[in-house]
N, C-alpha and C positions, 0 to 999 in steps of 0.2 A: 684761683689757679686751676690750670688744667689735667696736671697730673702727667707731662711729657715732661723730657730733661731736655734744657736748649745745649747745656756743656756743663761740664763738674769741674770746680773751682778745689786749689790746693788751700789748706788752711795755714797760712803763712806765722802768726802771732795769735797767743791766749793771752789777754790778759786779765787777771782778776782785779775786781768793783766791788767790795765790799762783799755781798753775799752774788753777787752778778757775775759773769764770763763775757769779755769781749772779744769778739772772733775777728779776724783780719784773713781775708781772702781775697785770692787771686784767681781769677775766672783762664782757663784754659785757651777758650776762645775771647779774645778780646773785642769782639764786634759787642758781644749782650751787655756790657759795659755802660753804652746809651742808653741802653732800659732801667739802668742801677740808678739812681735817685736819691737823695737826703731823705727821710721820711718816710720814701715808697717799700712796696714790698718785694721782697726775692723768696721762694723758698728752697731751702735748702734740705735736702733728703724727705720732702713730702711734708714741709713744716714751713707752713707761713711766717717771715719773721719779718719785721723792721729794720729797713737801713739807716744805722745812724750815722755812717761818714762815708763819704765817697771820694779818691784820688784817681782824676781822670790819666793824670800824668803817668802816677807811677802803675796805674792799673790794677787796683783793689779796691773792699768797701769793707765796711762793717756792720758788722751786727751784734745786741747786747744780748743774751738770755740770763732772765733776772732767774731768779732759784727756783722758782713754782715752772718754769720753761724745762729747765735743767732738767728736771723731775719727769718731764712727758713727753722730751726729744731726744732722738738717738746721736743728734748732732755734739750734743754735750760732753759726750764721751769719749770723743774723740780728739787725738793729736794732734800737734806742728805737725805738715807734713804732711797729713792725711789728705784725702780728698771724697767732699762731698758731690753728691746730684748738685746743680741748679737749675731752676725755672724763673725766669724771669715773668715780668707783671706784661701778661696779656693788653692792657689798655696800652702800654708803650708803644705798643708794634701796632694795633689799630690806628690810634691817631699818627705814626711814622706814617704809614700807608695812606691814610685819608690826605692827610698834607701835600705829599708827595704827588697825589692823582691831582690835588688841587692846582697844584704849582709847576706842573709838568709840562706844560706848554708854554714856550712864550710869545708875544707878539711881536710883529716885524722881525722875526730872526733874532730875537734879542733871547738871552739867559734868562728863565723866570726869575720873578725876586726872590724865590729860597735859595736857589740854585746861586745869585749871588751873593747872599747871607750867609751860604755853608763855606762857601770859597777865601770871602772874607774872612771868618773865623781860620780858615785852616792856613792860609795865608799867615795868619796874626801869630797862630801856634809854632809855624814851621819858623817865621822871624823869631821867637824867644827862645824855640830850640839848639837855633844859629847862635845864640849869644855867648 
């Protein structure tokens, strides 16, 4: 991580896991959302952690800190309500970028193929939101 905030997220849900906390968060800015990942990383308030759930729909994710986390982040101390820093995972926004130059022209006047990959998708999304 870089140590910049892209947007500070509201801590929506705690819930407790045994000796664990699971935070549910809602990012301010809805764009870093792309960079939030199953697995990948976010940090929140200067703290590397693991995303274990991601909801593109309703726009949050999650994160677990097991008890040894608790113990060495200021994030755990914290409220519903509250609202942390986030930095999103650096590689996301490289490879956005790299793709993008990739795929940025097209031939004969035609849409590159991400460009109609993305449209597809948001097509797909805007049809299930219509339902």
């Amino acid at each position: 991580m870089q140590g910049h905030v892209d947007t500070v997220a509201t801590i929506l849900k705690i819930t407790p896991d045994g000796n664990a906390l699971t935070f549910r968060l809602q990012p301010r800015d809805k764009s870093v959302l792309r960079y939030v990942v199953e697995k990948g990383y976010v940090t929140l308030d200067g703290a590397s952690l693991t995303v274990t759930q991601v909801d593109d729909v309703e726009g949050w994710w999650e994160v677990m800190l097991i008890a040894y986390t608790q113990e060495k982040v200021v994030t755990a101390a914290k409220k519903v309500g509250e609202e942390v820093n986030v930095e999103v995972d650096q590689i996301g926004k490289y490879v956005e970028k790299a793709v993008e130059g990739y795929f940025s022209k097209g031939s004969g006047g035609e849409p590159a193929i991400l460009k109609k990959m993305v449209q597809r998708l948001v097509d797909e999304r805007l049809a299930k939101s219509n339902q």
